[in-house]
N, C-alpha and C positions, 0 to 999 in steps of 0.2 A: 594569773598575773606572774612574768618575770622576775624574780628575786636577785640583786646581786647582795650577794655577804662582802661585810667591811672588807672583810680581806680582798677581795678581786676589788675594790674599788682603790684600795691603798695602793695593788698592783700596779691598774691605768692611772692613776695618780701619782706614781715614780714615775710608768714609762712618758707621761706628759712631762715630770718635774714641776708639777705641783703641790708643792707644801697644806697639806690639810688636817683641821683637829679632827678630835675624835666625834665632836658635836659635828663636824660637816661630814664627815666619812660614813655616820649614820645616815644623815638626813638623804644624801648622796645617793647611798641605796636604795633608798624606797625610790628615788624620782629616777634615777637609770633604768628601774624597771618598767615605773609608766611610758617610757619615752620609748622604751623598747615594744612595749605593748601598741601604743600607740602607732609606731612604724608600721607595726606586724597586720595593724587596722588597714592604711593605707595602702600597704601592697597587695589585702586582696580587691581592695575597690579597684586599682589596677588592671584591667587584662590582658589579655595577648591582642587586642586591638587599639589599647590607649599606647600612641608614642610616648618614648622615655623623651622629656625634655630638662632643660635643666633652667630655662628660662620661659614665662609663658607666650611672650610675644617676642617672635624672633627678631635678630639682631640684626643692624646691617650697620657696617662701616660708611660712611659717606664722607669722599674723597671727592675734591677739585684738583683740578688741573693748577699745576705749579707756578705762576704767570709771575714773573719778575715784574715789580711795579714801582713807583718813587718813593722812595723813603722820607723821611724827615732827618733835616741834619742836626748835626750835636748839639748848634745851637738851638735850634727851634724845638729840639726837645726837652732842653733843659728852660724853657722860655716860661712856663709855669710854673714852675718848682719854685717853693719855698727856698730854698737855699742852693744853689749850685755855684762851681768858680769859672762857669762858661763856657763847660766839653762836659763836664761832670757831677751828677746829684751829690748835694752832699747833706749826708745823715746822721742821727745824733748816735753813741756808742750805746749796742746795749747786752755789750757783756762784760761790764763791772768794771771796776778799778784798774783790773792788771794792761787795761791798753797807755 
């Protein structure tokens, strides 16, 4: 099994900037090592035949065609709205006092 000692764990926990006690810098260690072992499991079920992916089902962007169409005007969009002054929604404040 992988060991990291508190110390290497304190290290990548400055170089991240993460603040950690001494109760997690332990517990910290024992699980980096499983997590290490555990990798080390996976890359040999891996072969030189299995593609590296990084996603299991591939991706595809799906894109239309640009097509200018009619819009709705200010008023008809404001036509629903709880409160509007007839070009524009209007909403209640919701960051405090200072407006």
């Amino acid at each position: 099994m992988s060991e990291f000692s508190t110390e290497q764990v304190r290290h990548l926990a400055g170089l991240a900037r993460i603040a950690l006690t001494e109760d997690e810098l332990g517990r910290l260690a024992g699980e980096l090592g499983a997590i290490v072992d555990n990798v080390a499991i996976v890359q040999q079920a891996a072969g030189p035949d299995v593609v590296a992916t990084s996603h299991p089902i591939p991706l595809v962007n799906v894109y239309r065609d640009d097509v200018p169409t009619e819009t709705l005007t200010a008023e008809q969009a404001v036509a629903g709205a709880p409160e509007h002054d007839g070009s524009r929604f209007k909403v209640s404040a919701i960051l405090g006092e200072e407006q």
